[in-house]
Every structure is written in C-alpha cells, then in structure tokens.
N, C-alpha and C positions, 0 to 999 in steps of 0.2 A: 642241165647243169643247175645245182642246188645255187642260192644266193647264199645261203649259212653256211659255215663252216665248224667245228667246235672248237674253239677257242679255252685256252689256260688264263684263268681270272686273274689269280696270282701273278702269272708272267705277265697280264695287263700293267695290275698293279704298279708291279716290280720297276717295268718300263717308263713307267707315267711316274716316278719318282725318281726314276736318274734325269730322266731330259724330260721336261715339258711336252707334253702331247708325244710322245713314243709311244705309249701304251694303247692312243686311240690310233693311233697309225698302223698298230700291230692287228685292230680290230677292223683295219681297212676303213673307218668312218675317219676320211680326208679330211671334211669341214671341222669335224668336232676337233681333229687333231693342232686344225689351224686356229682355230678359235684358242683352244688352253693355249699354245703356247702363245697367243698375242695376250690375251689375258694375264696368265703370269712374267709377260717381261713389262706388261704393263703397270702391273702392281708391284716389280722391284722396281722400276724407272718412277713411280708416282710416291709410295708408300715409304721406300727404304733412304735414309739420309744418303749422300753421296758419299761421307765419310765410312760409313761401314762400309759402303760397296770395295771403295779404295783398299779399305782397313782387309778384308778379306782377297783381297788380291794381293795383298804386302805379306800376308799369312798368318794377320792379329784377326782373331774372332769376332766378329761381332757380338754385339749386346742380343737379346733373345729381343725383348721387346723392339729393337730397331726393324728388324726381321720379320719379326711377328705376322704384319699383314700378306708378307709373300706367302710364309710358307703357309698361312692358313688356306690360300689360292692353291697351291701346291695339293694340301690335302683335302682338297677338293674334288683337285684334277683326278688323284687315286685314289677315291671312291667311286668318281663316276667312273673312271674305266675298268673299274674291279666290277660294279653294278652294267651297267654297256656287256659285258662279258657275258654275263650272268646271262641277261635276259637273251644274248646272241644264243647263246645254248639251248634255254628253253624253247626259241622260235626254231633251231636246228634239230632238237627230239619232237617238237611238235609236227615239222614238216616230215621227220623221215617217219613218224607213228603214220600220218597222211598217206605215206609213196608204200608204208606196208599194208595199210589198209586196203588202198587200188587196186596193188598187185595182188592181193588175195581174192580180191571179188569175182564174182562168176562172173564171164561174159554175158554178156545179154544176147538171147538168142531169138534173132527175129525174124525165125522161120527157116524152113526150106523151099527150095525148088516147087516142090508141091502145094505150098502153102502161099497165099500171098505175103509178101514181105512186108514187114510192119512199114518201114518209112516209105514206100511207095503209096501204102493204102491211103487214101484221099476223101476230100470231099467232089459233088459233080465239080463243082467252081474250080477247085484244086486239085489237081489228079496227082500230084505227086508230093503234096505237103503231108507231113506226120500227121497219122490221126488222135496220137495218143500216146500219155507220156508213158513212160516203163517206171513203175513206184516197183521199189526191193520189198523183200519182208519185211525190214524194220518200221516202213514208210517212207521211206526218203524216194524224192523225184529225182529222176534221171531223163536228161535230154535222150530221147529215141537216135538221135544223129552223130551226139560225137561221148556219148553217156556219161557227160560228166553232172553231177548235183545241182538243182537248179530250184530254185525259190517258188513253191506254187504259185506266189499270187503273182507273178506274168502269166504272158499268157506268148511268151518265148524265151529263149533259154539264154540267160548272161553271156555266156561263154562263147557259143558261134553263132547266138543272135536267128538260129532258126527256129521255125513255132512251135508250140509245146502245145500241149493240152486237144481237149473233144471239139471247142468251139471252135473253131482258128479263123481268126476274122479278114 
C-alpha cells in the first residue's frame, strides 16, 4: 500500500480557507492540521479586539486592520496546504516512477539446477552466505537475497541486512 496518494492542491487550498486546518486534514497531515487551527484561533483570541469579534457576530463588519493579523495566519495556513499538496504529489509520481521502474526490471537469474546457485555459493567459513553482489548494466548494486538497491560501501545490504559483496567478513 502506497503512503501517497494524489491529492487536489486547489481543493487543499479551497478547504484551509473555509475552516482552519480542513485543507491539512484532507491531506491526512493530523498534526499540521491541529497546529493551523490552534494557531489561527489563537491569533483571533490574542490579535483581534473582542469588539470586532462581537461586531461580526451582530453582522457589522469589521474594520480590515482589526482583523488583519488573523487573516494573514489564515493565509498562511493556504499556502502551506496548497504547497503540502504539491510536494504530496511529487513524493506520489516519484514513488509510482520507482514501483514502474521495479516492475520493469529483469529478474535476476541466479542459476539453474545445474549450476550452483549464487546465494548458496560461499566462503569455506560460510557455506551458505552470498558470495557476491549482482551490479545491473547501469551499475547499480543489488542485494543477491531480496534484490533490492544497496549502497556499495557496506559490506551488507540496508534492507534485510544480509551480506553483500566478495569479502564477507
């Protein structure tokens, strides 16, 4: 199951300027969404005179400047969850560019019946540890054991933490 999903920046937007922290709620980020809204009730409760508050409840307008420090909190909130949207998207084409990449790769073939199997082949000490990583065409290292990408300079592989490489110590 993907963590991203592709999200409407717009509709973040849109959200995060009717109610306070909606638009982070819609982008499932709980904390951020709890933060804007404490944030901006705290900037009407500290910033705003209590007479305007009243005055817009009675359905007299307020003054712009009375206001002013909320709503700039306000637009705050919607740009960051317009911006939050955005980059959720990029991390969600970057992951699914990733999941087509994998699916397109050759398996990695490590032998037949006839042939010793690579992750069996050992050292005498290690009979059954990998003797040696599988690099693609491009160069890129692959764990022999579960093939996913692995950083040469171990000397075992991130991912299930079994040995990589010629030396294995």
């Amino acid at each position: 199951m993907s963590e991203y999903t592709r999200r409407r920046p717009w509709l973040a937007a849109l959200l995060a300027l009717v109610v306070s922290g909606l638009g982070h709620a819609y982008l499932r980020r709980w904390a951020r969404a709890l933060g804007w809204y404490v944030a901006v009730t705290a900037a009407v409760f500290v910033f705003v005179p209590e007479s305007a508050i009243s005055g817009a409840f009675a359905g007299d307008p307020p003054a712009v400047r009375e206001v002013a420090p909320a709503a700039a909190v306000v637009g705050a909130s919607v740009i960051d969850a317009y911006v939050v949207a955005r980059r959720n998207n990029r991390a969600y084409e970057r992951e699914r560019e990733t999941t087509r990449a994998t699916d397109r790769r050759e398996p990695v073939d490590y032998g037949t019946a006839a042939e010793p199997d690579a992750r069996s082949a050992g050292t005498a000490e290690e009979p059954n540890a990998p003797s040696a990583e599988v690099t693609d065409a491009d160069g890129t290292v692959r764990c022999p054991e579960c093939g996913k990408e692995t950083d040469p300079t171990y000397d075992f592989c991130q991912w299930c933490a079994e040995p990589v490489g010629e030396g294995d110590a």
